[in-house]
Phi, psi and omega in degrees: 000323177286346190301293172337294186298325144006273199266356174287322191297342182252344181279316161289309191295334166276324165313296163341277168347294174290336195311291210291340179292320186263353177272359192264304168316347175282348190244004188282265280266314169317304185282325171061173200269037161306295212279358188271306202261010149310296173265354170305305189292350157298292190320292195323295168279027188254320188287296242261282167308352167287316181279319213272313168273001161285336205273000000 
C-alpha cells in the first residue's frame, strides 16, 4: 500500500502540472506578442539614440 502512495504522488503532481500548463497558456493565444514587441522596439530606438549621441 505505501508503494501505492508512493507512485499516486508523481502522477498528481503531473496532473498538477498539466492543469496549471494549460491555464498559464490560455492567455498568451489571446494576447499574442503586441506589448512584447512593442517595448522591444522602444528599448531599441531608446538604445539606437544612445549610441548615435556618444559618438
Amino acid at each position: 500500500m505505501a508503494a501505492l502512495a508512493w507512485l499516486l504522488i508523481p502522477l498528481a503532481a503531473a496532473i498538477g502540472a498539466g492543469l496549471w500548463g494549460s491555464w498559464a497558456n490560455r492567455t498568451r493565444k489571446a494576447r499574442g506578442d503586441g506589448p512584447e514587441l512593442d517595448g522591444y522596439a522602444r528599448f531599441r530606438e531608446a538604445m539606437e539614440k544612445r549610441s548615435s549621441s556618444h559618438t
